[in-house]
N, C-alpha and C positions, 0 to 999 in steps of 0.2 A: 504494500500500500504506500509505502515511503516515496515507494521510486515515482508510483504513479503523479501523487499530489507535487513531488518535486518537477516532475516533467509538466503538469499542468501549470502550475506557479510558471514557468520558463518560458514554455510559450504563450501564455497569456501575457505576461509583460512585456515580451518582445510584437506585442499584438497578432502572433501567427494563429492565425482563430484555423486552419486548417491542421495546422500542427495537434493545438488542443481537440479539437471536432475528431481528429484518430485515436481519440482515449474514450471515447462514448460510442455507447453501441444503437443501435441503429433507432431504437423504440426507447432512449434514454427519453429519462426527465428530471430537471429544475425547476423545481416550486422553491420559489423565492417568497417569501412572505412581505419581506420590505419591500417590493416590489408590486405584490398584491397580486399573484402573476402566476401560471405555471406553461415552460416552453416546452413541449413535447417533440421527441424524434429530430435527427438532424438539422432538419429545417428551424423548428423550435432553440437548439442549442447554439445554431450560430446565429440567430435572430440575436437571444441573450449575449453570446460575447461579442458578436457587434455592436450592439446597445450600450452596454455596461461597463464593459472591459476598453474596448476600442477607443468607442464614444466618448466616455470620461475618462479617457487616457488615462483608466487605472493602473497601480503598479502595488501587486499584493507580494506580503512579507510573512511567512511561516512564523504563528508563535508557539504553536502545538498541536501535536497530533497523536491523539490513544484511542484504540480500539479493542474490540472483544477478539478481532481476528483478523485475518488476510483479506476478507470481504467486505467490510464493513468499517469504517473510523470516524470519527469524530474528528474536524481542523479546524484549528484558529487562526485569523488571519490578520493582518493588518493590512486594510485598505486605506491609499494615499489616489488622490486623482483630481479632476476639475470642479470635483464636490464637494471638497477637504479631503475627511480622515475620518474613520470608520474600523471597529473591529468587527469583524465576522466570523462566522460559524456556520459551515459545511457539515454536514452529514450526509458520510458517502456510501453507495452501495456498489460492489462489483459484483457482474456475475462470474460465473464459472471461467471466460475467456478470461477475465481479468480488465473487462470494459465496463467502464460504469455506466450501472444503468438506473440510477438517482441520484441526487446531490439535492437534500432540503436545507434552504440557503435562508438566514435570516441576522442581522444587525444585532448586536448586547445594544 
């Protein structure tokens, strides 16, 4: 789960929303609450990182990551962008390929 969230942070701050979109699986979803929002399936995910990530030229910062297992974790993040600064919290699910296939995304 390490590598995954490391590679997701990577290319999200370098805005390669294609890069990131190869770590979700085809029928993913983010339900973002801060948002009010939930993006479904490919089309759905890169709606979101274009939106949020691109858009307000976010650049998120690993503060922690624990989970029950290889499938599932809990991340903390520090968001910095054209909106200020922001901590958040991801809740991730992988399936079996090791693609995630939810992320419930919401603001402390």
């Amino acid at each position: 789960m390490q590598k995954i969230v490391e590679f997701f942070i990577r290319t999200a701050n370098a805005f390669d929303v294609d890069g990131a979109l190869s770590l979700f699986a085809s029928d993913a979803v983010i339900d973002d609450v801060s948002v009010g929002d939930a993006f479904v399936g490919q089309d759905g995910v890169r709606n979101y990182l274009e939106r949020f990530f691109v858009g307000y030229h976010t650049k998120s910062r690993l503060l922690s990551l624990e989970g029950p297992d290889n499938l599932n974790a809990t991340v903390r993040l520090d968001f910095t962008g054209d909106f200020g600064h922001e901590i958040g919290v991801l809740k991730i699910a992988v399936n079996a390929d090791g693609l995630i296939e939810r992320i419930d995304a919401d603001l402390e």
